[in-house]
N, C-alpha and C positions, 0 to 999 in steps of 0.2 A: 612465483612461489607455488611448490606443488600442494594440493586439495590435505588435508589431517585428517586421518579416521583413527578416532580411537578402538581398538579390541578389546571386550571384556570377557576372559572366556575360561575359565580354570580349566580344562581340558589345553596342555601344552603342547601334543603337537598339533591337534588343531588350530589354537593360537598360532604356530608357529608357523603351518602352512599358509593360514592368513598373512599373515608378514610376507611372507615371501612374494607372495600372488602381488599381493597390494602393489608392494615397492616394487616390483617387475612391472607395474601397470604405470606406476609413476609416482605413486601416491606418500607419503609419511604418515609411518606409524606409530602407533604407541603402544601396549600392551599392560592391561591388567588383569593378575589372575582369581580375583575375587571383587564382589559385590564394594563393597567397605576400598579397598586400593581403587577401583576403575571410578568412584564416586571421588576420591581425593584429585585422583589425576585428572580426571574430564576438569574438576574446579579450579585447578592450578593452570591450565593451559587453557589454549584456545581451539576449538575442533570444530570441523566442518561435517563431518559426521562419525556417528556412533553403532558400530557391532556390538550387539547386549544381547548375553546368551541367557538367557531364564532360569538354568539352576546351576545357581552360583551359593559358595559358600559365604559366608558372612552374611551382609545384605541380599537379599535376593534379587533378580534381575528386575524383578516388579516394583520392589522397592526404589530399586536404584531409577528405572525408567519414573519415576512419580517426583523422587526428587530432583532429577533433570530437567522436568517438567517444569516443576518450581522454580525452578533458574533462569530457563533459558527456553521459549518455547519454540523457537525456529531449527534449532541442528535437527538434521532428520537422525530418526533412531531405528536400524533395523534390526529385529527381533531374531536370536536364533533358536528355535524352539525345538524340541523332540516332536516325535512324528506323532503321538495319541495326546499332543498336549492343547486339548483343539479350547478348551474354557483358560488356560494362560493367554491364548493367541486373543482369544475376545477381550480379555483384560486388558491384555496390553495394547492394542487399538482401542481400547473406549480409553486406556489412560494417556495416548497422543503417540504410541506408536507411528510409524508411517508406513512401514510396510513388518513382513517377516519374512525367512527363510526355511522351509523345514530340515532337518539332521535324518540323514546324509544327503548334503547337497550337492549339486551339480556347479563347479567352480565359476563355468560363466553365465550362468544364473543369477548368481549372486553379484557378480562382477555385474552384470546388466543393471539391476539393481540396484546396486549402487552409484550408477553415470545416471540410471531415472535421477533416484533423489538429488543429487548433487545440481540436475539440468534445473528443475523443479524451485529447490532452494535458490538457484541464481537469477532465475525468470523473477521470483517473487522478491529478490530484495532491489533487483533492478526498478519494478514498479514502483517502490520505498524511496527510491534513489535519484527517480525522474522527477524533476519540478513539475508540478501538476498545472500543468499549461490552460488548461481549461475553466480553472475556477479565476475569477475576475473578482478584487474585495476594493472598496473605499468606504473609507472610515467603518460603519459600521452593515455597509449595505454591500451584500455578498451575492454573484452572480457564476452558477454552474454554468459551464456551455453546453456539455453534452445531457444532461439532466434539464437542461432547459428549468431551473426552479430558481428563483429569486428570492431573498431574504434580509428582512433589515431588522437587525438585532435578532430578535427569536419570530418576528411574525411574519409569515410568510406571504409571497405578495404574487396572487395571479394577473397574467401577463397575457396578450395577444401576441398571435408570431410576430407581428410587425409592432407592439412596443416592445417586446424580447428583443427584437432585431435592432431599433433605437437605439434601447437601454446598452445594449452592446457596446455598440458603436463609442458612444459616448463612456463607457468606463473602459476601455480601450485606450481613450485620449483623458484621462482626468486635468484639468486643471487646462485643458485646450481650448480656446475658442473655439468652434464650428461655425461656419457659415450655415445660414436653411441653403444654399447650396451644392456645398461640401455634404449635408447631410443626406439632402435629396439624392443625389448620385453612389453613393454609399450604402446608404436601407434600403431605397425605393430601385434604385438602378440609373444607367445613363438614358434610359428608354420610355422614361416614366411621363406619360402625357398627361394626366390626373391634374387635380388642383394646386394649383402654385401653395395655397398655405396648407398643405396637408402634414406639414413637417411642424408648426406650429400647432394642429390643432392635438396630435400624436404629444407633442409635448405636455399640451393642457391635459390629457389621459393619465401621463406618465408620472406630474406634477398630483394627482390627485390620487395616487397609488402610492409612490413613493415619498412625498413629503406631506402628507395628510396628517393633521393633527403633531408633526415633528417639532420639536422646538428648533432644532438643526436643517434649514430646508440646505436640496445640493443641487437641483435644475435651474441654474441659474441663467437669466436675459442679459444679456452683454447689447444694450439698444442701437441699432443700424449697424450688428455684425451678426451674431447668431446666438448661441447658445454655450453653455460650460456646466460641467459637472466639476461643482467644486463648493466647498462649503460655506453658506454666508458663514459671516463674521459682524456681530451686533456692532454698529455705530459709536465712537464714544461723544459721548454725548458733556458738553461743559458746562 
């Protein structure tokens, strides 16, 4: 489906060479010739971006950019301004413009322009759209990867590279047994000559950072296998 750019532009044949360009580039257009119609039509339909000329009858172009805003704050909107209209052009960038053009422009100026914004808009709802592979959560205990920050409910819980690296590990596999084997080869490496219980004593660190004072502890002993991140569950007791 090709890209939607709305034209708001009461000057007709400049609207109309717009049209022309566009849809020869590939694009769908819309066209309105006043502040008050291009505010109706941008609300009725759906657009990927917006030509908004600044002196527009009805609503002004300022106007109309303000309550765009209010709508919808991702379409990009570019400004088409007169050439001494330099405090509209400030306005309209401090009110979420994204770019302008000045009158008389240069056709593939604008057209460049517009493959910016459009490239711009697609990068940013792609990052929206990627599952965020790097944040790690069980139950209430939230682990970034690349921020390297830890958090269980609202407090925040500093970490050594190697109980980060643990902690990992282990909310990675929730609800998994780990062997201190399986672990040691994983955090520490296949190479790791150090102390046999160094994977228990990292636990006894991890254990007093993250379920400290918890009513909910989640480092749990699975006895002659290894370890689980997983949540007790009180006894019932008859």
């Amino acid at each position: 489906m090709s890209e939607r750019i709305l034209i708001i532009e009461d000057e007709k044949n400049i609207a109309r060479v717009l049209q022309l360009e566009l849809e020869f580039e590939g694009y769908t257009t819309g066209i309105a010739y006043s502040g008050t119609d291009g505010l109706i039509i941008y609300r009725e339909q759906s657009w990927d971006l917006v030509l908004l000329d600044l002196m527009l009858p009805g609503l002004s172009g300022l106007d109309v950019l303000r309550r765009i805003r209010a709508d919808e704050a991702q379409v990009p909107v570019i400004l088409l301004t007169a050439k001494d209209s330099v405090e509209d052009k400030v306005s309209g960038l401090d009110l979420g413009a994204n770019d302008y053009v000045t009158k008389p422009f240069q056709m593939e100026e604008l057209l460049a322009r517009i493959r910016a914004n459009l490239r711009l808009k697609k990068r940013e709802l792609a990052i929206k759209e990627v599952p965020d592979l790097f944040n790690h959560h069980f139950k209430d205990l939230t682990l970034h990867e690349q921020t390297r920050e830890v958090n269980r409910d609202e407090r925040k819980i500093e970490l050594t590279p190697r109980e980060f690296d643990l902690l990992l590990h282990l909310m990675k596999h929730p609800n998994q047994v780990l062997s201190r084997e399986q672990l040691l080869d994983s955090v520490w490496g296949y190479n790791y000559y150090g102390e046999t219980n160094v994977v228990d004593v990292y636990i006894r660190y991890l254990r007093k950072k993250i379920d400290f004072n918890e009513t909910h502890k989640y480092i749990q002993t699975v006895r002659g296998v290894g370890y689980v991140l997983k949540e007790q569950r009180d006894e019932i007791k008859n």
